[in-house]
N, C-alpha and C positions, 0 to 999 in steps of 0.2 A: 594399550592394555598390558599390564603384568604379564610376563611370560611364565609367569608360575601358575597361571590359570589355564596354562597348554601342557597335557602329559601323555606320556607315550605309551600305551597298554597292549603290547602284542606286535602288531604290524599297525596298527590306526591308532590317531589319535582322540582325546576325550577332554571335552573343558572341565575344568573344575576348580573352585573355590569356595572357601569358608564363608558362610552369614558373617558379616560385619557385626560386632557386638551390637551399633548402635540399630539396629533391626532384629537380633536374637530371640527380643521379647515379642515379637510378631512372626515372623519368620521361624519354625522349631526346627528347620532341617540345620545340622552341623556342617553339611556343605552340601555346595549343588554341584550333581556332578548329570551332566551329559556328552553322550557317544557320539562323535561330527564324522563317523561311517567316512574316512576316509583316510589314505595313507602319504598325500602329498604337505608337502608341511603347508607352504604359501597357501592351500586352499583352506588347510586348516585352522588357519589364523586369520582368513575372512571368515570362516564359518565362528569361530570363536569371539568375535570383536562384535557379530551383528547378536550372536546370544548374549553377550556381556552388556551390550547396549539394551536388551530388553531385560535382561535381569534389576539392572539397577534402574528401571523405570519402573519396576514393578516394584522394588523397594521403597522407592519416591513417594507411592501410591500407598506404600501400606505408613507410613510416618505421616501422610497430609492424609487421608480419610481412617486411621487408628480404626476403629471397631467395624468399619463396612458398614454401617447401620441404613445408608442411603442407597435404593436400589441402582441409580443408576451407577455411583461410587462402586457399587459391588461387582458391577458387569463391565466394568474398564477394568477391574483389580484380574475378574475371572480373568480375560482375554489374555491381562501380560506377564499371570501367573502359567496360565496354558504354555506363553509363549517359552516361558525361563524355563518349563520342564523342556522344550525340544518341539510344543508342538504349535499347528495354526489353534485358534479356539471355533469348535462348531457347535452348535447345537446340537440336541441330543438325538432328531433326526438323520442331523448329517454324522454323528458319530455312527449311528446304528447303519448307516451304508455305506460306510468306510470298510476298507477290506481288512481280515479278519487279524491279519498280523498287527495292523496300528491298535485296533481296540482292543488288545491285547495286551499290547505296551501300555495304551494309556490305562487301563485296567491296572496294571501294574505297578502304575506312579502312585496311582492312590491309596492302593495297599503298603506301598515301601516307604512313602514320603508323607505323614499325614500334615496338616495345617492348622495353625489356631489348635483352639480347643475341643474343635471335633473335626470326622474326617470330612466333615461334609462341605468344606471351603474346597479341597481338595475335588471332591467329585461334579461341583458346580463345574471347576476351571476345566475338568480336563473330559468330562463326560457330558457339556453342554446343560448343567440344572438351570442356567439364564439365560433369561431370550436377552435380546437386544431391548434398551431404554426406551420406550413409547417417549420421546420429544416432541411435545407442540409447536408446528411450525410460528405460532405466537410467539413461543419464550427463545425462537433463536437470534433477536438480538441484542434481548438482554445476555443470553452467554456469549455471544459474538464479542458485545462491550467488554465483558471480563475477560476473556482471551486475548484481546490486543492492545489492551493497554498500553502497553509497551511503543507503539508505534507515537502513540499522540505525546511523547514524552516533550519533544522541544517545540509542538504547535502552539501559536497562539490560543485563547480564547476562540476569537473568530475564524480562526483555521481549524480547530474544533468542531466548529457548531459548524462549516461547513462541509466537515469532512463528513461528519455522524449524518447532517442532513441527507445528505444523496445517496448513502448506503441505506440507510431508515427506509427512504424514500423506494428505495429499490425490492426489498423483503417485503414491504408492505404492499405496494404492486402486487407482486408474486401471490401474496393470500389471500388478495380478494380476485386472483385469477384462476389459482390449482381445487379442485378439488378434494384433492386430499388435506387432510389435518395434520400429519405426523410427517417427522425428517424421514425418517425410515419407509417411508412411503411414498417421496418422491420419487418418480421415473422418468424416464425421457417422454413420457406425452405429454407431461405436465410442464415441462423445459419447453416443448412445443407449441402447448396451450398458452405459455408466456410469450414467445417469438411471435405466433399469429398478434396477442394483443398487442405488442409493440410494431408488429406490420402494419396494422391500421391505425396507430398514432403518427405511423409514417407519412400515410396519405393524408391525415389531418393537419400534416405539417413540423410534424417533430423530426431533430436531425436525426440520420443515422450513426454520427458520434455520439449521439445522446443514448440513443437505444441502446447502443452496444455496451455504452459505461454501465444503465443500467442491467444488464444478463451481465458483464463482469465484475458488479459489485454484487450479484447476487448469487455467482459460482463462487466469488471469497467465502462469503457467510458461509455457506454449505458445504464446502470444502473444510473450513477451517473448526466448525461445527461439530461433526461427524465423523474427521479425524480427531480430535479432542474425545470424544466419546465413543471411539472404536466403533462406529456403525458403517458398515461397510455401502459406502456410497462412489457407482465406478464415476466420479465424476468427470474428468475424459470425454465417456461416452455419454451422459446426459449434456453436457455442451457444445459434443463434435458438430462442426460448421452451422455453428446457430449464428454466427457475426455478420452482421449486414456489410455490404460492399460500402466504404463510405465514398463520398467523390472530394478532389482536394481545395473546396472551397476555401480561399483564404480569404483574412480582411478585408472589404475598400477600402486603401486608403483616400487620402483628401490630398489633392494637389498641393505640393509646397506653394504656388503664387497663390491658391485660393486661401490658405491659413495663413498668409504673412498679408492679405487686403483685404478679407474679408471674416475670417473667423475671430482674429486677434483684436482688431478695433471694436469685434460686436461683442467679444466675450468681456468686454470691458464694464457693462453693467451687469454683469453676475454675481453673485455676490463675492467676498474677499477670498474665503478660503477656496472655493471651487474654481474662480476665477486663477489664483496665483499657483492651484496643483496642475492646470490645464496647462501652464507657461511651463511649469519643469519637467510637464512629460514629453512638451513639442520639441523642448531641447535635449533628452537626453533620452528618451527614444522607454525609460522605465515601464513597466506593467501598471496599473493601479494597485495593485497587492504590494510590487517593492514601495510604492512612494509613502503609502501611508504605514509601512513596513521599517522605515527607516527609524532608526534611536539618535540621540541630539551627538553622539560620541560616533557619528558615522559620515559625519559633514565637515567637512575640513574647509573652512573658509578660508584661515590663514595660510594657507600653504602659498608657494611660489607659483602651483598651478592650483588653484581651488576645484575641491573632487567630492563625491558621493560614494561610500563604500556599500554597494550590496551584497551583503553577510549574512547565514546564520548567525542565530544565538542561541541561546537558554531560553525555551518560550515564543520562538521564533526560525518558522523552517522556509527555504525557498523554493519555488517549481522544481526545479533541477539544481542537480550540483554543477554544472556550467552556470546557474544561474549569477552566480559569485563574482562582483566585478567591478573595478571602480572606474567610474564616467566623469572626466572634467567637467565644469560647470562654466557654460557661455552663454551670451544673449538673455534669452526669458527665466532661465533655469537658475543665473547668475544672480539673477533681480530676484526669482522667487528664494532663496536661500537665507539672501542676506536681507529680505522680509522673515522670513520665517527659520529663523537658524537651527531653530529646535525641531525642525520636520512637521510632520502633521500628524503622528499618531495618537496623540493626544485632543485632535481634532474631529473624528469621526473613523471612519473605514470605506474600503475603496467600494461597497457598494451601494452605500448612503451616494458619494460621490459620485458612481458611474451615471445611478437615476436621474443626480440632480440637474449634472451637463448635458445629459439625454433629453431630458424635459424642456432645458433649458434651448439644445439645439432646434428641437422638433418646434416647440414653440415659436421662435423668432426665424421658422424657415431657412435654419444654418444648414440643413443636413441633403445635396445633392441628391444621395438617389434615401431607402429605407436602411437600404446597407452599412450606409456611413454613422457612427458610431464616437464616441468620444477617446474610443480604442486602436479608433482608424488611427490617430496620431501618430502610434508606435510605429506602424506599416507605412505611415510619412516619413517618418525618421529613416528606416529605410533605407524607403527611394531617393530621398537626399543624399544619403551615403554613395552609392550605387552611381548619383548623376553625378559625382565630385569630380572636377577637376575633368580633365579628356577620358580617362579612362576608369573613373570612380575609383571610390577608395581601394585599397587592398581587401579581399574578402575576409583573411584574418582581422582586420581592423574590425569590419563589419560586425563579424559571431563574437566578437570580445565585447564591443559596445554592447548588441542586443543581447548578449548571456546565452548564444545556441552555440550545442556542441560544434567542435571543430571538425573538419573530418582525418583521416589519417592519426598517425602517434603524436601526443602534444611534446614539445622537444619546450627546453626556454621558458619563461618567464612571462613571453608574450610582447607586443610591443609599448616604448617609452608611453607614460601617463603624457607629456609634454608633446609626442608626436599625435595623440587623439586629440589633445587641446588645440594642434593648429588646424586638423580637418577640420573639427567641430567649429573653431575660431569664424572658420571663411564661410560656415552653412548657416551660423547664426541667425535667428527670426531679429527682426528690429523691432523696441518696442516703445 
């Protein structure tokens, strides 16, 4: 912030600064000036930077909604117009029982500083003339969508459609569980009224990772909602300890002897593409999201050690940014590659795929217990790592291969592409 927007009046200091021309014709005050009622500098240059930040938010507001003509446009403009004079925005209940010196002041602003073309923009923002925006919990995720755009900027397609699905999925739960209609009227019984419903899909069999995604894709929307639209929702407290305890069920994997004598000879009449993705995930330990995730400029056959780079792109994001990582290519992986050099995204998607290997498994009685999955392979990969050699690989080795964070500071580079290719080399599936 300008320090010409900090001046010294007596023994305390006062923010002040001129309307930007490009606001003037909205904005008629020649400058804004408020009292930050104190005398130490440092404090007053936090008080001054948090008005300066609401000032020009309110200026943002008066350039992108121009006339206010939309009521809810008018009661966001109220709130950070309140805010840029010095004050919170209340309504005109809670002005009238405010102690008698503020409504005084704010009395004041209206009279000294008028707005627009009458005083009456003026008396909305600072003497509460606007309730809050009645929002249909229906239309909150069409604004949800307009709000975050921003996030889905490098997702695929299908990383899209699944990300919108399970948020969609979660608001919509919520409204045909609350009784209320409106954001501004949700409460914590109603946060409750959703946890009971998700309690007893507990006992119907749904996880408690599952639950919990859904209440925290559904505290995004309404958080992100509600702050966008200055409705004062303590969100905090309508979510404190709504989380289910989860327990840390991980994968089964499938024994490495039982995929290298029984999975791999049977997956052999499957059909081609499902068949040859199941070979590059046994060797290289990938998610189904990287493999059909992979672009033809991410497959390095000719190298001295032939490797898969998994990378963001443009249009393409990964679980985590540990996710990023390049895996030499040996055994089934070797063979699926230089079948298929150009990857498989042009093939389908990993959840076309996941069904088909599943159907495929269940079918022909591949799958030991219900648990075992075409996912269990990853969590083979693994345990293969882990049984390497007398004392298993190094665990760095390990979180590089599978893409999970490290723990401690990352120092280095990480270790040679050429030392993965001899682990990998010696655990190779035969095919």
């Amino acid at each position: 912030m300008s320090p010409n927007y900090l001046v010294k009046v007596g023994d305390c200091y006062r923010y002040r600064r001129r309307v930007p021309a490009e606001v003037a014709h909205l904005d008629p005050r020649k400058e804004v000036k408020i009292s930050l009622k104190t005398r130490d500098l440092k404090t007053a240059q936090i008080k001054a930077n948090i008005f300066n930040d609401q000032i020009e938010s309110f200026w943002k507001s008066l350039i992108h909604s121009n006339n206010l003509k939309d009521f809810d446009q008018k009661y966001v403009a109220a709130v950070q117009l309140a805010k840029s004079y010095g004050f919170a925005y209340k309504t005109s209940e809670q002005v009238a029982s405010s102690a008698l010196s503020e409504i005084t002041e704010r009395l004041s602003k209206t009279e000294n500083n008028t707005f627009g073309e009458s005083k009456k923009v003026n008396t909305e923002a600072l003497l509460g003339g606007i309730d809050k925006p009645k929002i249909p919990l229906t239309n909150c995720w069409e604004l949800f969508e307009r709000l975050v755009h921003a996030r889905l900027a490098n997702k695929s397609e299908e990383q899209i459609r699944k990300w919108k699905n399970v948020r969609k999925l979660a608001i919509n739960n919520f409204i045909s569980v609350t009784t209320v209609e409106h954001l501004d009227e949700v409460s914590r019984s109603e946060i409750l009224k959703f946890w009971n419903w998700l309690n007893d899909r507990i006992r119907d069999g749904l996880k408690a990772n599952t639950a919990n995604k859904q209440l925290s894709f559904l505290k995004d929307i309404l958080k992100t909602v509600s702050t966008k639209n200055e409705i004062d929702l303590d969100i905090g407290v309508l979510f404190a300890e709504t989380f289910f305890k989860q327990t840390t069920n991980s994968r089964t994997p499938f024994e490495a002897k039982y995929v290298q004598e029984v999975l791999l000879p049977a997956i052999k009449t499957l059909n081609e593409r499902d068949r040859y993705g199941f070979w590059a995930i046994a060797d290289t330990g990938m998610r189904q999201t990287e493999l059909f995730g992979l672009a033809p400029d991410d497959i390095f056959l000719d190298e001295k050690v032939p490797y898969i780079w998994i990378r963001p792109r443009k249009g393409y994001t990964l679980k985590t940014k540990d996710s990023e990582r390049k895996i030499p290519l040996v055994g089934s992986a070797l063979i699926t590659f230089q079948k298929f050099p150009k990857g498989f995204s042009h093939l389908g998607n990993a959840e076309c795929f996941s069904a088909s290997v599943n159907n495929f498994l269940t079918e022909n009685n591949l799958r030991p217990t219900k648990d075992h999955t075409a996912y269990s392979l990853r969590h083979t990969f693994k345990d293969r790592l882990r049984d390497y050699g007398e004392m298993g690989a190094p665990e760095e080795i390990i979180d590089e291969l599978m893409g999970h964070k490290k723990p401690g500071v990352n120092y280095g580079r990480g270790h040679k592409l050429e030392t993965k290719h001899r682990i990998l080399s010696e655990i190779a599936y035969k095919i």
